[in-house]
N, C-alpha and C positions, 0 to 999 in steps of 0.2 A: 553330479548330484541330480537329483530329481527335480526339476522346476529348471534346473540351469541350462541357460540358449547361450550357447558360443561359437561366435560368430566372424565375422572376420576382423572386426576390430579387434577380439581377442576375447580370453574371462572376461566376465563383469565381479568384481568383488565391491563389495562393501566393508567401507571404514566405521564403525560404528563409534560414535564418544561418548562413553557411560559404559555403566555396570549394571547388570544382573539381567531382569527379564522386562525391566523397563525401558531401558537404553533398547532392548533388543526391538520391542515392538514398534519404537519409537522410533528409530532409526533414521526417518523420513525428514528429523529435525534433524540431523545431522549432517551426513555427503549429502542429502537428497538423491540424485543420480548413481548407478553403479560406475566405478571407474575399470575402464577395460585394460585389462594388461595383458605382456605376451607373455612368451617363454624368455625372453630378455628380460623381462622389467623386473628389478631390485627392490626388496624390502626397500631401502632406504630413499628410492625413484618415487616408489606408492606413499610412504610417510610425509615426503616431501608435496606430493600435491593434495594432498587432504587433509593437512596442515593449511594449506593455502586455501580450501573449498571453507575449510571452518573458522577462516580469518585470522589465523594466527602467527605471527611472525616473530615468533621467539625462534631460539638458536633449536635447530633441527634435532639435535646431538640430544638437547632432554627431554626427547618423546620416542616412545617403539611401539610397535607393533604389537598385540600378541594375537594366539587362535587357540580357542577354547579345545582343549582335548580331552575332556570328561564330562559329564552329566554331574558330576559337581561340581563343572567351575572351573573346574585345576586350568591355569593358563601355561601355553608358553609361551617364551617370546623370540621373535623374529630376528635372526642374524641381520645386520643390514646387506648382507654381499649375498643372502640367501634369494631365492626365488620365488615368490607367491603362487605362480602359476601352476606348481607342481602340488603342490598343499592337497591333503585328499578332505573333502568336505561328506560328511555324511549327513546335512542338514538338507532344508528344501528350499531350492532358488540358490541364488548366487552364492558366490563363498562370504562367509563375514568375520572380517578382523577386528581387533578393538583396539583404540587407541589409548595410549597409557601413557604417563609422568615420569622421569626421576625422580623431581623433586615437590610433588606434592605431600608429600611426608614431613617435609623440611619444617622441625623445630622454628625458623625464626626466618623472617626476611621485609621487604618494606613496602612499606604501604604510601603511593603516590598519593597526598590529599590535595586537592584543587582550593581554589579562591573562590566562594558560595559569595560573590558579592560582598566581600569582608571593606567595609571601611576603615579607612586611616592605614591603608599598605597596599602597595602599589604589585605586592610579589603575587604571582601567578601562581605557583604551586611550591609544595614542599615535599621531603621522603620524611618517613617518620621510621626509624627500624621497631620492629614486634615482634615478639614471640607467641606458647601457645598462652601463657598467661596473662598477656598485657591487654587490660581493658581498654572498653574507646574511649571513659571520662581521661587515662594516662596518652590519649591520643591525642586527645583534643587540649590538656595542660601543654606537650610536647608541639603540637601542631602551632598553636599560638607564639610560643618561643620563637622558632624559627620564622613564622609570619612577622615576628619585631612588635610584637603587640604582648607583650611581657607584662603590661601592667594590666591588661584585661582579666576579668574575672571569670573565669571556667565556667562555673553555674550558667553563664549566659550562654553557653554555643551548645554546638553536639556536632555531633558527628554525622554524615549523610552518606547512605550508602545510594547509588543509583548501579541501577541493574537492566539489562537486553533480555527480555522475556518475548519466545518467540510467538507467540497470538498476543501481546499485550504491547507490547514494544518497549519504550525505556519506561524505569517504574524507581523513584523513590522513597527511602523507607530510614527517617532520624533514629538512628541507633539510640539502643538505653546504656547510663554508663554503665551498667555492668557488666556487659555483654565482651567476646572473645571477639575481635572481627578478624584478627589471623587465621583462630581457629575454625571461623566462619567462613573464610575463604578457603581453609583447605579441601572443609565438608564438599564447599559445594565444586572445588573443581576435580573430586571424587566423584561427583555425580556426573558434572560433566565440564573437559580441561576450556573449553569456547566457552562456557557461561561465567567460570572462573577468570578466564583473561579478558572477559569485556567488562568485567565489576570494577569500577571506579567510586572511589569515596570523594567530599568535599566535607570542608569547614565550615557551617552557616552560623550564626548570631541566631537564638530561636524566635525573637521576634521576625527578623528579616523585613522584609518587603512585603507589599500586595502581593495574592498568590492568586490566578486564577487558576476555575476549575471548571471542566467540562462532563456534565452530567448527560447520561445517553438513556435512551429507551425509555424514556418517560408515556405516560397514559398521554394519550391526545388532553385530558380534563385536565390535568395538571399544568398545561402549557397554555394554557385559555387567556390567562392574562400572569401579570407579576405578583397579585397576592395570592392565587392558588398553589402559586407555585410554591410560593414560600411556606403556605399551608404543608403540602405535599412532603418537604423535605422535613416542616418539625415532626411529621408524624411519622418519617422515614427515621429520624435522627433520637425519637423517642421510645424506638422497639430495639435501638442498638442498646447494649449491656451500659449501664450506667458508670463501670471504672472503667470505658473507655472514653467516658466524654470528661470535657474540661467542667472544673465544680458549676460555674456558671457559664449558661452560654449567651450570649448579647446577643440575641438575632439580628439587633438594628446597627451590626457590626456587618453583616453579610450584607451584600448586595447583589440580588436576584438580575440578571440580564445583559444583554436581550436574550431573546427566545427563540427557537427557530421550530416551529411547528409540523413544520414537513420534515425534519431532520429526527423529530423525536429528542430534538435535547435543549440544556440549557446553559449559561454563561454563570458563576458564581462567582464574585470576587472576594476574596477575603484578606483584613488589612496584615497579618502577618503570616507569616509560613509555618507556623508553630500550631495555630487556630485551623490552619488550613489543613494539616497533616490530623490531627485529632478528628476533624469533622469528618471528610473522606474517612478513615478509616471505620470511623462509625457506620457511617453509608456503606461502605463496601460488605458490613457483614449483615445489613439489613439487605443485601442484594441488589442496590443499584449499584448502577454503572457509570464508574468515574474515572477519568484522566485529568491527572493537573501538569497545566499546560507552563513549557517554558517561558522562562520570560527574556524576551530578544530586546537589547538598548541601541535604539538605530543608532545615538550617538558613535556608538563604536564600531558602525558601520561605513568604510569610505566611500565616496559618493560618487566613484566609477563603477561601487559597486553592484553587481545583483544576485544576489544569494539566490540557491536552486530548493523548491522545496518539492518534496519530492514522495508522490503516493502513488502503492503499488496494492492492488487486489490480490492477497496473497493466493484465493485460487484459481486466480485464473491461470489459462495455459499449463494444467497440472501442475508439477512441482515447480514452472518457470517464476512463480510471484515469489513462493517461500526462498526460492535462490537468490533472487533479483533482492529480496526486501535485506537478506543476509549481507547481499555484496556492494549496496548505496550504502548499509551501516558500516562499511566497512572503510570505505572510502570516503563518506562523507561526515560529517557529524552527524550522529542517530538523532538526535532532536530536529533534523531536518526533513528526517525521515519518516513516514507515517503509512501505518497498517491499515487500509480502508476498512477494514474488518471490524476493528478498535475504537469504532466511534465514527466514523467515515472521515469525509470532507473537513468538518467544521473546526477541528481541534487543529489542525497544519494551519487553516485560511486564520484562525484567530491568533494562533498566536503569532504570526506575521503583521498583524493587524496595524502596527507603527512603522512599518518599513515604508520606506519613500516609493521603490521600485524592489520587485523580485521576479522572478520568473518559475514557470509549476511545470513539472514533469508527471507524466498519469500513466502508468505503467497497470495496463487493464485490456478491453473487449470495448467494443461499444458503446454496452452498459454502465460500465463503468465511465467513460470517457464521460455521459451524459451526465451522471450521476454527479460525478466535479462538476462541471462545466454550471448545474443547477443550483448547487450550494454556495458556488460563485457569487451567480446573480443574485439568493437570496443575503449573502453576506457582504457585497460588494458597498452599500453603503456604514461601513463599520470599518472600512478599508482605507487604508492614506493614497495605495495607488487604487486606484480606483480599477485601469487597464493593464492588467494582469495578463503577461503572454503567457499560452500554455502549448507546451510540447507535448508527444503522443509515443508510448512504448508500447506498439501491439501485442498483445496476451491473449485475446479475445480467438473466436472462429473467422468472423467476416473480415471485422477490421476494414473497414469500409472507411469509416472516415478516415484512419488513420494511414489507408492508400490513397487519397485524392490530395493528402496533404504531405506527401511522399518519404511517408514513414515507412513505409512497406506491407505487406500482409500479415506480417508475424513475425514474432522477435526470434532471431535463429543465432542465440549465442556468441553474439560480439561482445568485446571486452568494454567493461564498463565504462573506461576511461573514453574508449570512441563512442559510447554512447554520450557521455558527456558533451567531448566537442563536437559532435553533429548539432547537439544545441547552441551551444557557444558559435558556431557557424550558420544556424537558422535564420532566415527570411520572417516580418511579421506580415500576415494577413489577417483580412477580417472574412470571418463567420456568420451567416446568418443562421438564427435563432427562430422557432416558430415555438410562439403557446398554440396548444391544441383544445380546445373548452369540450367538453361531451356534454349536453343536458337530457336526461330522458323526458320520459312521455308525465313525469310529476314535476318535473322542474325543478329537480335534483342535481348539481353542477358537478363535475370534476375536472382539473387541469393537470396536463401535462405538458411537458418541452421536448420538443422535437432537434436533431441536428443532423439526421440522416434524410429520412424518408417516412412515409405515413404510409400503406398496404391497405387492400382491402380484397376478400376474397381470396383466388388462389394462393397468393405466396404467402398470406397470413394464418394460411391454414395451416401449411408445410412447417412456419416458425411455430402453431401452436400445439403440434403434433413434436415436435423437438421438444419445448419447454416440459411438453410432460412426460416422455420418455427419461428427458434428465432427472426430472424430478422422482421420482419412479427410483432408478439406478445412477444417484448421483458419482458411484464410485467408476463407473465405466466411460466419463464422460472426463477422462485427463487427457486426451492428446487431440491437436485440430484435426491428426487426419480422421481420427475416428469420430469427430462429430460431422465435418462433411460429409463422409459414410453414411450417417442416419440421416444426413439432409436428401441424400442421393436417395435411397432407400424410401422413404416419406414419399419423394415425388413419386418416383414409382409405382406406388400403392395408388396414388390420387390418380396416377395415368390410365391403370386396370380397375380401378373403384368409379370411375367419371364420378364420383358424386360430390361436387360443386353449386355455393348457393347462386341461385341468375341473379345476374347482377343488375340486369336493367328493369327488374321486374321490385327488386328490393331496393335498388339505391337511386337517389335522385343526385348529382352533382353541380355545385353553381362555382361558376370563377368568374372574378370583379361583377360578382349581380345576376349574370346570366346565366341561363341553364344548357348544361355542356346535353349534346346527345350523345349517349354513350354508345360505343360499337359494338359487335357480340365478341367481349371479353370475358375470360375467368377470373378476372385479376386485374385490380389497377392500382398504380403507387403513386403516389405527390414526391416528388423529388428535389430535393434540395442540395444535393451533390454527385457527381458525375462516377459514382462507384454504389453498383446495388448487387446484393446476394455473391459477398466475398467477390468483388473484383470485375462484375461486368456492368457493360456500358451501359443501361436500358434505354435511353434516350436517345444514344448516337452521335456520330460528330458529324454526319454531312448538315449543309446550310438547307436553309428552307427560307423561303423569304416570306413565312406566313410567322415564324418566330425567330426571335433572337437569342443569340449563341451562349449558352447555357451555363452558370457559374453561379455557385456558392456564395457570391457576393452582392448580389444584382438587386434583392429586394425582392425576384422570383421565383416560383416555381413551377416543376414541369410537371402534366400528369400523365403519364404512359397505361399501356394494356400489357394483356399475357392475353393470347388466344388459348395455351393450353398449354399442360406442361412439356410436351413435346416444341413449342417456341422458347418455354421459360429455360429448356436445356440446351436449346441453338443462343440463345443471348448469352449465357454462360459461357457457352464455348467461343464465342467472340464470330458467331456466321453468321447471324443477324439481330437484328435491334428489336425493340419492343413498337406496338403503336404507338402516334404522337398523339393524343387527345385534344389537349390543351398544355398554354403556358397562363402564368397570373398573377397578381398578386394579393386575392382574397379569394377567401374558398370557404364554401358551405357543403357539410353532406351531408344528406338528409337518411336515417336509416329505416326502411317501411316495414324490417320482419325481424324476427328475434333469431337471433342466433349467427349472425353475420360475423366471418372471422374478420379482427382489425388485430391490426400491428402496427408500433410504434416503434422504429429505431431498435425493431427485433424483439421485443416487449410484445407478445400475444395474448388478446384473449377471443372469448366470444362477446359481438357484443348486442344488447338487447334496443329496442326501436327509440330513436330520439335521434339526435342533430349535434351534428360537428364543426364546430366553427375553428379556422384556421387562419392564427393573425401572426405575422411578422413582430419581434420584440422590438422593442426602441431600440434596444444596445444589441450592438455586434459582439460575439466573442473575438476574442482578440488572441489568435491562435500564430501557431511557431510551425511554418511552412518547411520542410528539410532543404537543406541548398546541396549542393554539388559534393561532389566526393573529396574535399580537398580536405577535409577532417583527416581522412586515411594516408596524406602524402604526407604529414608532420607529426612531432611527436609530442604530445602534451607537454605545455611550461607551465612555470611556479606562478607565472599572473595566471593563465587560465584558470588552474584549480583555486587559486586565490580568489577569481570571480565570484566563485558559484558557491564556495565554504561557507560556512558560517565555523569560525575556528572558538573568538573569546565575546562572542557577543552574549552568549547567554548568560543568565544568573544562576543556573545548576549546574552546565557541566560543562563551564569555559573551559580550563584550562585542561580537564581531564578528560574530555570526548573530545577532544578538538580536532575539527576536520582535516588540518594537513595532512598529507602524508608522510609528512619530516617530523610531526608531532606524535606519528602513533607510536613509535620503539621509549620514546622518551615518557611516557606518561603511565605505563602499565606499572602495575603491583610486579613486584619480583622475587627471586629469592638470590641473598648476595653470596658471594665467592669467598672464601674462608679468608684470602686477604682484603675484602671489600670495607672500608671504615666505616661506610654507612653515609658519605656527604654526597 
């Protein structure tokens, strides 16, 4: 076919899950990846592992293949003993198959409801058998039965659907009792059979419990203090349609806070989940942006425990976040799991916020690394542990920090469960942290956090010459090797362009008070870890007895040169080192002319005439070092994954997302066997 490269791994086809021309464009929520096959590999081979990419581990036998053989549609389907490889595609790129049900048609079958925190019953879960007619107020009479709470009164509960929405993450939504939720489920695993077999129902009391909510993207004015805030959302909650709000709303039921200003959002509590579902949804069609956040009861957390929480930039490293973010929900409990995308940082670190000890995984670039790492410190007094280890999954181009701390340079498809226990085998180290202050020439402040390095001149230029080529052609920019490419490309130009700002003519540098002379460099960086520009040394490991041996932990930093980018591509290649300038522990630089490239931690801009001040934070991060290969000589047990789960702590989706792996076959929606009784 036209667009299709086959290669030695073999075809590339695509699995596609859905129907028509939306499934078709969409595709990318799906396998993600082409899977390559040969002239051997079986229908039933290919069903088999993309069934597995889409997290589903129902019986192989109710799912086939087909491949569209008309411009109307018309499907066939796939022999399992048949051969994909031979398939004539007249389409553009790879071949596309679609994956399809037996039994999504299926009149009747049962619906797993979880424990939504139900008091006076100790049972975890129950089956409720449904047909296409059985509403969810006959779920929720039947659900209570089986709960041993018989004498409760219907009118009080409902039904909760929670749902894996892939840019949203988990999302719930209290059923009306009139509504079909079989036939609801069949709709949607029509759409698509992964969005159907991650749908889980629970049983809630509609009062319930406090419900916190996380509100995102707020105006900077709105966040100024806690009455604006509260201003901001009556007048949010006053454009939404009136028969979506409760007849009376208590405002001085709500409770506004804290705030996180730099994050753009806010903390809401609200004292029941009933009040809390009505408001959000009000919000949600006035256009802000909410997530309500699980609620985790350390109580029923055991106290060797440490749950893993666990955030992934879904773009980075191209399709590697949307895979990675698919395959922790797959393995771990999804409420553990968090879309940076979605809210960022703050809705994972809060609703953690009672936990004695946990440990964060940041599955990103850099950028991202920092980005946690900052919403930490701004959250960390709202925290019970205060010292939060955090591991590193590189996704990013450099991956700088997350080589010195020997994560590697990039994530190259290991299986998740070794990614797990290389955590569970981790080393802790401390981190040093730098605020960066900028004042200009009005005495105008701004602050950022540094965890890498600080840049001035040449190499800041080359990152701000990237930033805007990506920005430009965001879709060209999915794979590391091809952003290296434009990193190489950039120098380049700069090598046959010379045009660089001088540096000794524009910048003044002071370390501990004194004024450093600077040498004839293009380029100088402050150094805080022994890994710059994807993997090389700038600093060096020989001694020097004018400074001391250089680490991430010291309370120092180093400041090195680039005579030109012809040195800047010898320290790359590991043949020689950068200049040593200075080392220190306080640092001023002063900027004399407008337009001077800075980078921070790959963060480019230009920057205009004022003064930089560069202070060491009080708190160290407290980061998760990789140890040795021994993760790879054993093979995961039932305590490991039991560390790092969170199975029944939650109040939404204990018993029905729960992270074992012994619990996922036991917990889904099904449809039963014509001898099945339904117990």
């Amino acid at each position: 076919a036209k667009g299709e490269d086959v290669t030695e791994k073999g075809r590339p086809c695509l699995v596609v899950d859905g129907r028509g021309k939306k499934a078709f464009k969409k595709w990318r929520n799906t396998t993600l990846h082409p899977t390559y096959i040969t002239k051997a590999t079986k229908a039933s081979e290919l069903l088999a592992v993309s069934l597995k990419k889409l997290g589903i581990s129902d019986n192989p036998e109710d799912y086939f293949l087909v491949e569209v053989v008309s411009s109307n549609g018309d499907e066939r389907e796939l022999l399992a003993s048949e051969f994909p490889y031979f398939i004539r595609w007249e389409g553009y790129g790879p071949l596309k198959l679609y994956l399809r049900s037996r039994t999504v048609e299926a009149g009747r079958g049962y619906l797993m409801i979880g424990n939504g925190q139900l008091d006076l019953t100790s049972i975890d879960s129950v089956t409720v058998q449904v047909t296409n007619s059985t509403m969810a107020d006959e779920v929720v009479k039947t659900a209570l039965i089986k709960f041993e709470l018989e004498d409760a009164d219907p009118e009080l509960y409902c039904l909760v659907e929670v749902s894996q929405i892939v840019k949203e993450g988990v999302k719930e939504r209290p059923l009306n009792g009139r509504e079909f939720p079989w036939q609801q489920m069949k709709d949607l695993r029509k759409d698509s059979l992964r969005s159907g077999y991650h749908q889980r129902y629970y049983l809630r009391h509609k009062e319930g419990h406090e419900t916190v909510v996380y509100l995102w993207n707020l105006p900077k004015e709105a966040l100024e203090d806690k009455d604006k805030c509260v201003g901001f959302l009556k007048k949010l909650i006053e454009e939404a349609p009136q028969q979506m709000l409760p007849d009376v709303i208590m405002y001085d039921r709500m409770s506004v806070g804290p705030l996180f200003p730099s994050m753009g959002g806010a903390i809401v509590h609200f004292p029941t989940y009933d009040l809390a579902m009505k408001i959000t949804a009000a919000l949600e069609v006035s256009h802000a942006k909410v997530i309500v956040l699980p609620t985790i009861h350390p109580e029923m957390v055991a106290e060797d425990q440490e749950p893993l929480l666990v955030f992934v930039n879904r773009k980075s490293g191209g399709n590697q976040g949307k895979e990675l973010l698919t395959a922790f929900k797959r393995h771990l409990n999804p409420h553990q799991v968090f879309d940076l995308l979605s809210g960022g940082p703050i809705p994972g670190l809060y609703a953690f916020r009672k936990l004695p000890s946990f440990r964060i995984l940041i599955g990103g670039g850099d950028g991202t690394f920092g980005w946690v790492l900052g919403a930490l410190e701004e959250v960390r007094g709202h925290l019970l542990c205060r010292d939060v280890p955090s591991g590193l999954l590189p996704l990013g181009t450099g991956n700088d920090l997350a080589r010195v701390l020997k994560w590697g340079g990039g994530y190259t498809g290991e299986k998740i469960m070794q990614v797990l226990l290389s955590l569970e085998d981790a080393d802790a180290v401390e981190l040093d942290r730098w605020e960066v202050i900028f004042s200009d020439t009005n005495g105008k402040k701004s602050t950022l956090f540094m965890n890498n390095y600080f840049g001035l001149g040449l190499d800041a230029a080359i990152a701000l010459g990237f930033h805007n080529a990506r920005e430009e052609n965001p879709e060209k920019f999915n794979s590391r090797f091809h952003n290296k490419g434009v990193y190489l490309q950039l120098g380049l130009q700069k090598m046959i362009s010379r045009s660089t700002v001088d540096l000794q003519e524009s910048v003044h540098v002071y370390v501990d008070e004194e004024k450093v002379d600077l040498p004839d460099v293009k380029g100088f960086i402050f150094l805080n870890i022994q890994s710059w520009g994807s993997g090389a040394d700038l600093w060096g490991t020989g001694s020097d007895p004018n400074y001391k041996p250089a680490s991430f932990s010291d309370g120092l930093m180093e400041v090195a040169g680039l005579s030109g980018v012809m040195q800047m591509g010898q320290v790359q290649s590991g043949i020689r080192r950068g200049v040593r300038i200075a080392q220190g522990a306080k640092f001023k630089v002063d900027i004399l002319a407008e337009g001077v490239p800075v980078q921070v931690d790959g963060e480019a801009w230009l920057c205009p005439m004022g003064t930089f001040h560069l202070k060491l934070l009080p708190s160290k991060a407290n980061m998760l070092q990789k140890g040795g290969e021994k993760h790879f000589a054993r093979k995961p047990s039932r305590d490991d994954f039991r560390n790092i789960s969170l199975s029944k702590q939650l109040s939404s989706p204990e018993a029905l997302l729960g992270g074992g792996l012994s619990s996922r076959r036991r917990t889904r929606n099904s449809i039963p066997d014509e001898e099945d009784d339904g117990q």
